[in-house]
KOLDO-413403 format. One line per 8 residues: number of its first residue (from 1); their letters; for each residue z, x, y of N, C-alpha, C. Coordinates in Angstrom, 1 decimal, always signed. Last residue first. Layout:
BEGIN
NUM = a = Z:X:Y:Z:X:Y:Z:X:Y ~ ...
//
This chain:
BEGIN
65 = xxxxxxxx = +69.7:+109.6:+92.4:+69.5:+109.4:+93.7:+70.6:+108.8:+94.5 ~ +69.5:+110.6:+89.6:+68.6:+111.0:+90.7:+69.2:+111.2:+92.1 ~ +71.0:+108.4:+88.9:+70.8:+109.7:+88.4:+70.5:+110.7:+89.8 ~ +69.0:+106.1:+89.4:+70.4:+106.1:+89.5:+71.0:+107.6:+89.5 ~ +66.4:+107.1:+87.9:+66.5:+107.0:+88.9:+68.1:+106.8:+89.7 ~ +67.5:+107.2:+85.1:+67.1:+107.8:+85.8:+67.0:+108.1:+87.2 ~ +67.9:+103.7:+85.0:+69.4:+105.4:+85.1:+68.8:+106.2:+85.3 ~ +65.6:+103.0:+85.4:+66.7:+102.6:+86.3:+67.9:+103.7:+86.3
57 = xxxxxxxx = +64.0:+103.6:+83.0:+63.6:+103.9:+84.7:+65.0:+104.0:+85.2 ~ +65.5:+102.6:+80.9:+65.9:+104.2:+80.9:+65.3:+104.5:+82.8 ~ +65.4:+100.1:+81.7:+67.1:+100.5:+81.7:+67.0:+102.4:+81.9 ~ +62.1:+100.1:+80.9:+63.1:+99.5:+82.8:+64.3:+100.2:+82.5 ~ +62.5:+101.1:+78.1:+61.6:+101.8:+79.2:+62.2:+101.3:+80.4 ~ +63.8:+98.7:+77.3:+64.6:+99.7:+76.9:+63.5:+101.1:+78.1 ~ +62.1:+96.6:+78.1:+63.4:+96.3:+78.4:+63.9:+97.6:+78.1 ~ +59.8:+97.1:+75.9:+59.7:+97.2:+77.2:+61.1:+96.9:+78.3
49 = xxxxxxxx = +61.2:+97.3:+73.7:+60.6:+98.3:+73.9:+60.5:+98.4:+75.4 ~ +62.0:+94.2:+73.5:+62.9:+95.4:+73.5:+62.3:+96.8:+73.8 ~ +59.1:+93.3:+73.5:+59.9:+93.1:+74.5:+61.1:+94.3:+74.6 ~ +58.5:+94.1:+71.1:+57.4:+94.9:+71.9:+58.6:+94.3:+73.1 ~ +60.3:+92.6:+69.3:+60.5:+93.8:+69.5:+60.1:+94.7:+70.6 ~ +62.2:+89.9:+71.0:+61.0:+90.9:+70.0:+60.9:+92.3:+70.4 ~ +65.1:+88.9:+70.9:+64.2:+89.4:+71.7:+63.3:+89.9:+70.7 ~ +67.6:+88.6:+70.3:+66.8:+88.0:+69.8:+65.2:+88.1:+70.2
41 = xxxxxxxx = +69.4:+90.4:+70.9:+69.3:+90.8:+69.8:+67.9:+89.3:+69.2 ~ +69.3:+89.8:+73.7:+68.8:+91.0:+73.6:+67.8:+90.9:+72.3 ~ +71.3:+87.7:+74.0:+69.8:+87.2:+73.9:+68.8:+88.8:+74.0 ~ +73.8:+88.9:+72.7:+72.9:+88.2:+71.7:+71.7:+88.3:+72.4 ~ +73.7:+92.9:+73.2:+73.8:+91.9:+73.6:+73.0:+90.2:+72.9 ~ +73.1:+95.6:+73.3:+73.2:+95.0:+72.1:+73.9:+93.5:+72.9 ~ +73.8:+97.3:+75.2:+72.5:+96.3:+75.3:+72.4:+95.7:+74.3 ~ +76.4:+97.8:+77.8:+76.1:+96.7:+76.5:+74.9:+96.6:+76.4
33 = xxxxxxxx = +76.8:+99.3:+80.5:+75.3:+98.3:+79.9:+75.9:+98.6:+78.6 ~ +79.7:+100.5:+82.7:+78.9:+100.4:+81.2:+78.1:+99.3:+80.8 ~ +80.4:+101.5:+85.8:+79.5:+100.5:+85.1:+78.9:+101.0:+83.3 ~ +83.2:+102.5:+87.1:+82.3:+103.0:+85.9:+81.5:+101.6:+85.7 ~ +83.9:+103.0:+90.7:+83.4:+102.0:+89.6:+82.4:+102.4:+88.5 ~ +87.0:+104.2:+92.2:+85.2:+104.3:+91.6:+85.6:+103.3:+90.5 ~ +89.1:+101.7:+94.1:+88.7:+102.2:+92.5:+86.9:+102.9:+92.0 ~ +89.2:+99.4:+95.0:+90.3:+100.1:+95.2:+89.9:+101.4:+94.6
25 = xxxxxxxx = +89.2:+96.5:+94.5:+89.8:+97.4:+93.7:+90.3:+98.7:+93.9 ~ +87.2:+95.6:+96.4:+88.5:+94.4:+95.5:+89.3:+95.6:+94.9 ~ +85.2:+97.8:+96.4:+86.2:+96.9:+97.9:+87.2:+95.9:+97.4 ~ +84.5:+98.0:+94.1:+85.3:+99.3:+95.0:+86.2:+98.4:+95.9 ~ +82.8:+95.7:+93.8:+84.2:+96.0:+93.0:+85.3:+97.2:+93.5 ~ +80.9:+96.0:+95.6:+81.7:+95.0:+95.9:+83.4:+95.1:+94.9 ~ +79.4:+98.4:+94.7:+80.8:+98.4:+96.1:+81.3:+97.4:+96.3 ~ +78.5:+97.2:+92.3:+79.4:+98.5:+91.9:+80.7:+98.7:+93.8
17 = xxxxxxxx = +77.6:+95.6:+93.6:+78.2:+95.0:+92.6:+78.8:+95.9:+92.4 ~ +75.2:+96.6:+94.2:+76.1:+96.4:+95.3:+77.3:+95.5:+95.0 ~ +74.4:+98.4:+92.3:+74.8:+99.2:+93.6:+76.0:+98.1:+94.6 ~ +72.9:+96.7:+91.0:+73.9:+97.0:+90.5:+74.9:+97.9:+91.3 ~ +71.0:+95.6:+93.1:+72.1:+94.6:+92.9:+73.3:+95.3:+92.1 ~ +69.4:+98.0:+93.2:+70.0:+97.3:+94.3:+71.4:+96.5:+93.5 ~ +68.3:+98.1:+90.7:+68.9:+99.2:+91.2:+69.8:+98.5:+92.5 ~ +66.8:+95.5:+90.2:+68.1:+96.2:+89.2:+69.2:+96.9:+90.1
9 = xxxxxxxx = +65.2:+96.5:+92.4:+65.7:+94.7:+92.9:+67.5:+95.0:+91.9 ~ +63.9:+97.9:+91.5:+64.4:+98.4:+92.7:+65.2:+97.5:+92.5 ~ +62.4:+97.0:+89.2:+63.7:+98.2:+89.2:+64.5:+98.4:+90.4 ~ +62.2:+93.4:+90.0:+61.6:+94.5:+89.8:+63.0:+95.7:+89.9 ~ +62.9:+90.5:+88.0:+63.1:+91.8:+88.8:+62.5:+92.9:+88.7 ~ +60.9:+87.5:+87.5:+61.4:+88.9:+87.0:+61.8:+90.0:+87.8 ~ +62.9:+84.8:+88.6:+61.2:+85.7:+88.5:+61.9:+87.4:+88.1 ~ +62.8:+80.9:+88.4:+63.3:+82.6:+88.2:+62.4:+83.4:+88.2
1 = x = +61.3:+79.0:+88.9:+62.7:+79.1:+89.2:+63.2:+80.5:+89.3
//
């Protein structure tokens, strides 16, 4: 049913969620990530490790580009 995102797929959708809010609003869009989040906080650890490596790819790249 569901499949894992790849960075690009992240990088995309937050992009177009960031101009869909411009175009209602009116407004640059600050996006702030919460990662302390519950199904975060339930997560294992080697998962959290690997989840916190994609978020750091992703703002880097965002950064970047």
């Amino acid at each position: 049913m569901f499949h894992q995102a790849s960075d690009a797929e992240v990088q995309s959708s937050l992009k177009t969620m960031m101009r869909m809010m411009y175009a209602v609003y009116g407004k640059k869009v600050i996006l702030l990530i919460d990662e302390y989040d519950v199904p975060l906080a339930n997560a294992s650890e080697r998962d959290m490790n690997h989840y916190s490596m994609r978020c750091g790819n992703v703002m880097r790249q965002k950064r970047q580009g």
